[in-house]
N, C-alpha and C positions, 0 to 999 in steps of 0.2 A: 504494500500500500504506500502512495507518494503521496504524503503528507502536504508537501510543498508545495504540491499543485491544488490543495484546497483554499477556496477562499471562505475563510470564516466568518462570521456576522458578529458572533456571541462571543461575548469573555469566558461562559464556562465552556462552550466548545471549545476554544481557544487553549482552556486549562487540559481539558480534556487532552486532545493533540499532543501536549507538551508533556504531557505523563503516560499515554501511549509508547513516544515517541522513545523515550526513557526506560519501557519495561516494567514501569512499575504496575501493582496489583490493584483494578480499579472496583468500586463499586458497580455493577450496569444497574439502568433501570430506561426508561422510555422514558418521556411526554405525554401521550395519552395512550386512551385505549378506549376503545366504544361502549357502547351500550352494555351493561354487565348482562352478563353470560355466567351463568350455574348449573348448566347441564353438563352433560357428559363430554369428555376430552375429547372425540371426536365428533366431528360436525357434519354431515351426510351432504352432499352437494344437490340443489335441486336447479336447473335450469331457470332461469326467468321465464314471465310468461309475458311475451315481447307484444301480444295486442292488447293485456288488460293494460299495461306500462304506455305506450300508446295511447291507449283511448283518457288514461288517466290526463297526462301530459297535455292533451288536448281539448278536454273539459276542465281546465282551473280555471280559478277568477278572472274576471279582463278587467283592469280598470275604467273609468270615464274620462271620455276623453278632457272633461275638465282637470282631470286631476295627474291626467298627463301633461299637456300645457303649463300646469301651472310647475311644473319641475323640468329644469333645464335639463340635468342627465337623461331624463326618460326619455323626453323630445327626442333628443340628441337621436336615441333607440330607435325610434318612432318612425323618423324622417328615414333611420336605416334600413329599417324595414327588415333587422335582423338582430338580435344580441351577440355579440363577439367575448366569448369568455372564454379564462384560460382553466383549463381541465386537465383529468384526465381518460384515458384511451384505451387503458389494458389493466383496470381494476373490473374483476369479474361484480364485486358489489355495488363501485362507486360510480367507475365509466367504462365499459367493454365496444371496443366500436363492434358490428354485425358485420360477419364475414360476407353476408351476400347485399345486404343493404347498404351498408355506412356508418349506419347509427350510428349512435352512443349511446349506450343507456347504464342506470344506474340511477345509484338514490343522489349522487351528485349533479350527475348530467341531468335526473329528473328536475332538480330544484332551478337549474338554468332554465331547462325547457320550460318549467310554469313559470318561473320570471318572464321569459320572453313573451308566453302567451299572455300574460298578465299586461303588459308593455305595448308590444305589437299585434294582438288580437290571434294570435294562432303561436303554438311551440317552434317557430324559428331561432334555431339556437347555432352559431357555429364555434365549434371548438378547436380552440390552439394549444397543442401540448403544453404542458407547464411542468419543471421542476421546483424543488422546494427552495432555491437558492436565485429561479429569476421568475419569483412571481412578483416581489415589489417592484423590480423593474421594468417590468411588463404593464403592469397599474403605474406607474410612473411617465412611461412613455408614451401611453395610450393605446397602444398595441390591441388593447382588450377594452372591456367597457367594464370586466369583475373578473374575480378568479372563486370559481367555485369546486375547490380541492383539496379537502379534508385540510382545511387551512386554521392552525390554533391562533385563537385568539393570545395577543401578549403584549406588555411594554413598549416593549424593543420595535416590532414591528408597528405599533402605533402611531410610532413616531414618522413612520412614512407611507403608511395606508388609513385608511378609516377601513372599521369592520362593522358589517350589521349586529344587532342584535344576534344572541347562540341560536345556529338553528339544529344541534346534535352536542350532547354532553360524551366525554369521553375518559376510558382509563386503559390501563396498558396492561397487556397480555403478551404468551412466552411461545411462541413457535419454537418446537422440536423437530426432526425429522421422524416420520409414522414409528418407525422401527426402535426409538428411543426409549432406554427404561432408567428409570431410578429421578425421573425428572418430571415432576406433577406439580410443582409448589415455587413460589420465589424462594423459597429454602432453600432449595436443593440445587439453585444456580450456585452457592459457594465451592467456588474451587475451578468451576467451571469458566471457558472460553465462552463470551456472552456479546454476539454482533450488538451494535450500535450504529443505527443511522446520522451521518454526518449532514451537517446542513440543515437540520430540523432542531427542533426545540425538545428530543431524545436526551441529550445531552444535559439540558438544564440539570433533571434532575436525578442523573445518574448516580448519583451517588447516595441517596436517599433511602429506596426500598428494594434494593437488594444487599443482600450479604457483600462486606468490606472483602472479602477474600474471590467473590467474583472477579476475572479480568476481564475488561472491557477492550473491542477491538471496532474500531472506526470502520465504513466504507460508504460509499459514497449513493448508493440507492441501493431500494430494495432486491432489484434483480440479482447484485452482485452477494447482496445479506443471503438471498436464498441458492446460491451459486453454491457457497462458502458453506452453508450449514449443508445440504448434502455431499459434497466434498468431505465433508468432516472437519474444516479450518476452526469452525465454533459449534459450539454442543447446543446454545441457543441463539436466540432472536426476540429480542424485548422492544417490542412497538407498540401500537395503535392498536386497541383490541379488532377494530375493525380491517385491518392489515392483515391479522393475524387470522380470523375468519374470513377476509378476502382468499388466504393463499391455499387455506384446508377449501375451502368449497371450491374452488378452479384447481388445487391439483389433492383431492383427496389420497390418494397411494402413497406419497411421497412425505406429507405436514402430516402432524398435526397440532393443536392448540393443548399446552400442561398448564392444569389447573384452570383456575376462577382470574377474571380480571382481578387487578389491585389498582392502588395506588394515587394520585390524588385524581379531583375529576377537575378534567379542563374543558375546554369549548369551542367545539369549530366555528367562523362564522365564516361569512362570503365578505372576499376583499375589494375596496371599492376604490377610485383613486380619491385623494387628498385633496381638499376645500372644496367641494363639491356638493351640490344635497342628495346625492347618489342616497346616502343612509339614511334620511327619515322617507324616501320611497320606498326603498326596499323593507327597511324595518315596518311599514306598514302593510307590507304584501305577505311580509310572512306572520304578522301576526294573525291576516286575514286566512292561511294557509292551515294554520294551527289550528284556530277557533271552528272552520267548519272541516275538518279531518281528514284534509288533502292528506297535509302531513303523515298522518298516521297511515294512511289506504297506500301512498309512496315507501313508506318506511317496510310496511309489510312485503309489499310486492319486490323490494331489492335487497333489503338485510333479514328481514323475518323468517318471510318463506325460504329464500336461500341458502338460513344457519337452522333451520330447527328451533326460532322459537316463536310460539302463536303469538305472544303477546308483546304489544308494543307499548315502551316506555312513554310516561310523560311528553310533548314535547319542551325542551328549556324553556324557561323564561326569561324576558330580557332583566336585566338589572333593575332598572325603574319599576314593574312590578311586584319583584320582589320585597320592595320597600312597601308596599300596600299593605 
């Protein structure tokens, strides 16, 4: 792994790096991890069902066109007659393009496509790849019009994005390879080789809820994380719980997920560019999204049905109502 050629955002990645780099014995832990998960360490893969996801996508809310008008960003959308956001393409839960169509789908790409419908009267949605290291940039440049990409809410990136209101609470979970024994628990990563995603907010809090005797080993996206764990390079994989039940339900033979999510619970929201009223439109579409059970009817059809569980969690609440 070449170190040198990463470019770091974060001081504790940065720390992180610098005690890799040295050998020394790191705490691992992740950044988030989805929707808690209590069933069984194996997760049964079930295909999506690509017309209810569809027909979904295409009966959400439309706004009025007053209330498009009256917001510059949506206009913006409007007159484009399309939403441009950066996604992704080859998560089987978040965004899978279709081998025969194009799509995208997914509970990410779903929440673009009902922004759009919501904006421009129908789910015109186009998606640009995104990784986790040039989506500010991307919202910076204008490239995009949002990034909607299992993207956590934080500080650091506040400082150069605006983010909606949470629309998915999250905690992090341990990818093993199927074949893996004596490894069910964050306990039992001590001792263990323990992949970590570079360029994510994994790092923050690496050091917190795993065992001090865990080593932690940097790379740079999940492809390479899951390269490396059946190679045998690392014993685990501590991410995104939804990452983690992305990779068991598209390659069930090979993953699976040890143990219950843990760890603290963070927040994705959709990132939006900077001084802009992009965020009190959007934050009113998804409150609209929540309240009549898009939300939930989306959730089910891309994370539920696809992990084995019937029931779908709360959707977050923004901050402001929690004070109520």
């Amino acid at each position: 792994m070449v170190l040198s050629a990463m470019r770091q955002k974060r001081k504790t990645l940065g720390l992180v790096v610098a005690l890799v780099a040295v050998g020394m014995v790191l705490a691992g832990c992740s950044a988030q991890s989805s929707v808690q998960v209590s069933g069984p360490t194996k997760v049964a893969s079930k295909a999506l069902d690509v017309k209810a996801f569809d027909q979904l996508v295409a009966s959400g809310p439309k706004a009025s066109e007053k209330d498009v008008k009256a917001n510059k960003w949506a206009s913006t959308i409007k007159q484009q007659g399309v939403l441009h956001y950066g996604g992704v393409t080859d998560s089987a839960v978040f965004g899978m393009q279709g081998k025969t169509d194009g799509k995208v789908r997914g509970f990410d790409a779903g929440l673009a496509q009902l922004l759009a419908c919501y904006i421009v009267g129908s789910p015109k949605a186009e998606v640009t790849p995104v990784r986790p290291g040039s989506r500010e940039a991307m919202l910076g440049n204008g490239a995009v019009n949002a990034v909607v990409a299992t993207y956590s809410i934080d500080a650091t990136r506040s400082k150069r994005v605006d983010f909606s209101e949470p629309y998915l609470t999250v905690r992090q979970g341990i990818l093993v390879k199927s074949d893996t024994k004596g490894v069910d628990a964050v306990s039992d990563l001590a001792g263990k080789k323990v992949g970590v995603r570079a360029d994510t907010t994994n790092s923050e809090t690496f050091t917190k809820d795993v065992p001090k005797k865990a080593k932690g080993v940097l790379y740079r996206s999940d492809d390479e994380m899951f390269k490396a764990l059946k190679d045998g390079k690392i014993d685990a994989y501590v991410t995104d719980e939804p990452i983690v039940l992305d990779a068991v339900a598209s390659r069930p033979k090979e993953f699976r997920r040890a143990g219950k999510s843990f760890g603290d619970v963070e927040e994705y929201g959709i990132g939006l560019p900077k001084h802009t009223d992009a965020k009190k439109f959007v934050d009113a579409w998804l409150e609209k999204i929540k309240a009549d059970g898009t939300w939930e009817k989306l959730w089910k059809l891309t994370i539920g049905d696809r992990t084995g569980e019937a029931n779908a969690p709360k959707p977050p609440v923004a901050k402001d109502e929690k004070k109520k």
